[in-house]
C-alpha positions as CSV (number, residue, x, y, z in Angstrom):
1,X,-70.4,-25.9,-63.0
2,X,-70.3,-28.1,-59.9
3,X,-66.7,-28.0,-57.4
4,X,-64.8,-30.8,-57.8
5,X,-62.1,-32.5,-55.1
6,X,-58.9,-32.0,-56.1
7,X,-57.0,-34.6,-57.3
8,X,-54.4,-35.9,-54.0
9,X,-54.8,-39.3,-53.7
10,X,-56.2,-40.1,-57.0
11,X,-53.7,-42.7,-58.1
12,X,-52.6,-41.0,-61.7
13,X,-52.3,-37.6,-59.9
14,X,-49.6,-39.1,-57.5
15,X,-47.7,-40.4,-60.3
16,X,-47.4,-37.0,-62.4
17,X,-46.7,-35.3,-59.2
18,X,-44.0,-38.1,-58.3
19,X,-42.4,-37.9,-62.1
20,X,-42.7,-33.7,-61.5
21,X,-40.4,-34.0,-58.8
22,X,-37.6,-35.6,-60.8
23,X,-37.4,-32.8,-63.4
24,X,-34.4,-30.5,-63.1
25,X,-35.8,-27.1,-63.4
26,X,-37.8,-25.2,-61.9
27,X,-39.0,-24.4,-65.7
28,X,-39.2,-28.1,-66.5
29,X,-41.1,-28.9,-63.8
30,X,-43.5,-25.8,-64.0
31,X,-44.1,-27.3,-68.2
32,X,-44.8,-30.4,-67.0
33,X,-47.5,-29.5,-64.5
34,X,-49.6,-27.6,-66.9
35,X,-49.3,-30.6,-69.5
36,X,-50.4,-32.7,-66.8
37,X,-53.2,-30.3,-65.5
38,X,-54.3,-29.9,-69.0
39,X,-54.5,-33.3,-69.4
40,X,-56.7,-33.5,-66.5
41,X,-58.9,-30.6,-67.8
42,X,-59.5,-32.3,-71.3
43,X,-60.0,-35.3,-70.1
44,X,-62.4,-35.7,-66.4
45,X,-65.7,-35.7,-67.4
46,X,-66.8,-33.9,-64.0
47,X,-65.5,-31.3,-65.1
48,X,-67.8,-31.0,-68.8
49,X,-65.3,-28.8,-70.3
50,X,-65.6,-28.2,-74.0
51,X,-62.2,-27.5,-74.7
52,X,-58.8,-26.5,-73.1
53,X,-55.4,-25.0,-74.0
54,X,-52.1,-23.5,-72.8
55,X,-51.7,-20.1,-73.0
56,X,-49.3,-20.1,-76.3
57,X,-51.6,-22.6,-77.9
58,X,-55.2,-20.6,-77.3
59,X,-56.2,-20.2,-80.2
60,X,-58.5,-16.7,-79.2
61,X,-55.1,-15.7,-77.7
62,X,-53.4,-16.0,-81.8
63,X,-56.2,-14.1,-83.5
64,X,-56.0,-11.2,-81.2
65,X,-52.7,-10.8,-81.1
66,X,-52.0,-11.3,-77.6
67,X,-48.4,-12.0,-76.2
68,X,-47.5,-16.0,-76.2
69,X,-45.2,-15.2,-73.6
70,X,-46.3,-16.5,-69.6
71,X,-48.2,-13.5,-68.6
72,X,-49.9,-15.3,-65.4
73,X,-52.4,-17.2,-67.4
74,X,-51.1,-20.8,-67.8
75,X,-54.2,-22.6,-68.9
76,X,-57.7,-21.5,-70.8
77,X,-60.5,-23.4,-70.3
78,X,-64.2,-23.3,-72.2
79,X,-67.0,-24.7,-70.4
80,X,-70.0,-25.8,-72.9
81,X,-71.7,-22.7,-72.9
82,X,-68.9,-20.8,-73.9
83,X,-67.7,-18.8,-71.3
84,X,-63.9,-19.0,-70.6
85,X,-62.8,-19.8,-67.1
């Protein structure tokens, strides 16, 4: 998989980061940047992922038992060959 820029000054970025800033938490704000990264994950084709989750909603994470508590890992990603990054 290729590096990609990251996403200052792409005009959609600026606008979840701007409605970020307005949450009230530090919890809020922290759930509405991974909904907004994953969003970014599923979605930009540079990336070619074949699928992406939160943590809790992994579905790897379910069958195997594994906490669905925040242990560090926000986000799972699967590129198309199948290896997790």
């Amino acid at each position: 998989m290729t590096s990609t820029p990251t996403p200052r000054g792409d005009p959609a970025f600026d606008v979840l980061e701007a409605a970020i800033s307005k949450l009230g938490s530090e919890q809020e704000r922290g759930r509405a940047f991974e909904r907004g990264v994953l969003h970014f994950l599923r979605r930009d084709p540079r990336l070619d992922l074949a699928a992406a989750w939160l943590w809790a909603d992994w579905p790897t994470r379910q069958r195997s038992g594994l906490a669905a508590t925040d242990l560090g890992a926000d986000l799972v990603a699967e590129d198309r060959e199948g290896a997790l990054i």
